[in-house]
C-alpha positions as a printed Julia matrix, in Angstrom:
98×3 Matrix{Float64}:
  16.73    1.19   -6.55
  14.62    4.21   -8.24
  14.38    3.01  -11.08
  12.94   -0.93   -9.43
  10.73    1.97   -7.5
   8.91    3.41  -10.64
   8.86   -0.52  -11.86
   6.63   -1.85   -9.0
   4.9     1.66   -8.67
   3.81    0.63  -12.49
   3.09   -2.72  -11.72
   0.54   -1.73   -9.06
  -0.66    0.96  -11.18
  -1.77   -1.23  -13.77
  -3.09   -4.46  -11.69
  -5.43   -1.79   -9.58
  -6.76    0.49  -12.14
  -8.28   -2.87  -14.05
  -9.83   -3.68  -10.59
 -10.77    0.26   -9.23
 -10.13    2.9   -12.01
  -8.68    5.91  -10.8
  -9.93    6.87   -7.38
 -10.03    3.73   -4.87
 -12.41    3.84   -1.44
 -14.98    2.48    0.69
 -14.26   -1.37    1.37
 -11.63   -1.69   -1.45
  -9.43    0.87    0.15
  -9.95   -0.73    3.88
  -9.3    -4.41    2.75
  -6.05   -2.94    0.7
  -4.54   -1.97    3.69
  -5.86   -4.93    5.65
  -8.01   -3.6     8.03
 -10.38   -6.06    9.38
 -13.53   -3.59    9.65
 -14.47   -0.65    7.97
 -14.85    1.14   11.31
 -11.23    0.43   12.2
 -10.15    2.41    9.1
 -12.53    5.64    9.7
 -10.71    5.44   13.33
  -7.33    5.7    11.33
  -8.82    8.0     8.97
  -9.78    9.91   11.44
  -6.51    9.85   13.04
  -4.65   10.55   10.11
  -3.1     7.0    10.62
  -2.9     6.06    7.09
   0.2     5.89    4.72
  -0.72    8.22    2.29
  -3.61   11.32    1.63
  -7.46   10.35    1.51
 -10.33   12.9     0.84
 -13.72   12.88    1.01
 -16.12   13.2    -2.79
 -18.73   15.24   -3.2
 -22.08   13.92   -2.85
 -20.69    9.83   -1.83
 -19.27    8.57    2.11
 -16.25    8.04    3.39
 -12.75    8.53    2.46
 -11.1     8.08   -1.01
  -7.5     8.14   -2.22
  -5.68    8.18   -5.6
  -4.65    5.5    -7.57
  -0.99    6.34   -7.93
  -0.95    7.01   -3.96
  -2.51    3.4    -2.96
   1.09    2.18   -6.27
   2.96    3.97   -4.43
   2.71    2.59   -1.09
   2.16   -0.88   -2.11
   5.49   -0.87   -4.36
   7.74    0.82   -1.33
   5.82   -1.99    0.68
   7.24   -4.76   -1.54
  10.64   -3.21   -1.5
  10.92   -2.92    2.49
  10.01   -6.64    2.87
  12.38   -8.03   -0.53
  14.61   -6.14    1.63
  14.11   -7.69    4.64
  14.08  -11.08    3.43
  17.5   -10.54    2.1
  18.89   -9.33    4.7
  17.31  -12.54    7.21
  18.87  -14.81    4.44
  22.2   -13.17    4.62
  22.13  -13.51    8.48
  21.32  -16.9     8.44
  23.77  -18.12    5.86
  26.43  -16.03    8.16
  25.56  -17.87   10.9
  25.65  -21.01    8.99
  29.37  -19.91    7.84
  30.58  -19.97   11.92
């Protein structure tokens, strides 16, 4: 399970830095975690509603987060719902079974 972790972490890693670099915020980082407004993420922000550390930069607006955070979440996100969906599948084939 740790090591398919570190696998998807790497996957995101590598798909978002081509599209972001580094450091990911403003409208990237509110339609990444599907927020419909950019307003509705500052409330979240504000908060401290949101699944992993932002920060503010020097001299720009809003709120900011790390690459390897944003991997992170995304890859633990994948795993929760591959997870789910198995264990829906194995529910309904027991049910089948009866």
């Amino acid at each position: 399970m740790r090591d398919t972790l570190q696998l998807k972490i790497g996957e995101h890693e590598r798909q978002l830095a081509v599209r972001f670099g580094q450091v990911i915020g403003g409208k990237d980082l509110t339609h990444l975690l599907g927020y419909r407004t950019p307003a509705a993420f500052r409330q979240a922000a504000k908060r401290k509603r949101l699944p992993f550390p932002t920060f503010p930069m020097f001299g720009r607006r809003g709120q900011f987060a790390r690459l390897r955070d944003v991997a992170t979440f995304l890859a633990r996100l994948d795993l929760a719902m591959e997870e789910s969906a198995a264990t829906a599948h194995a529910e309904q084939e027991n049910t089948m079974v009866r």
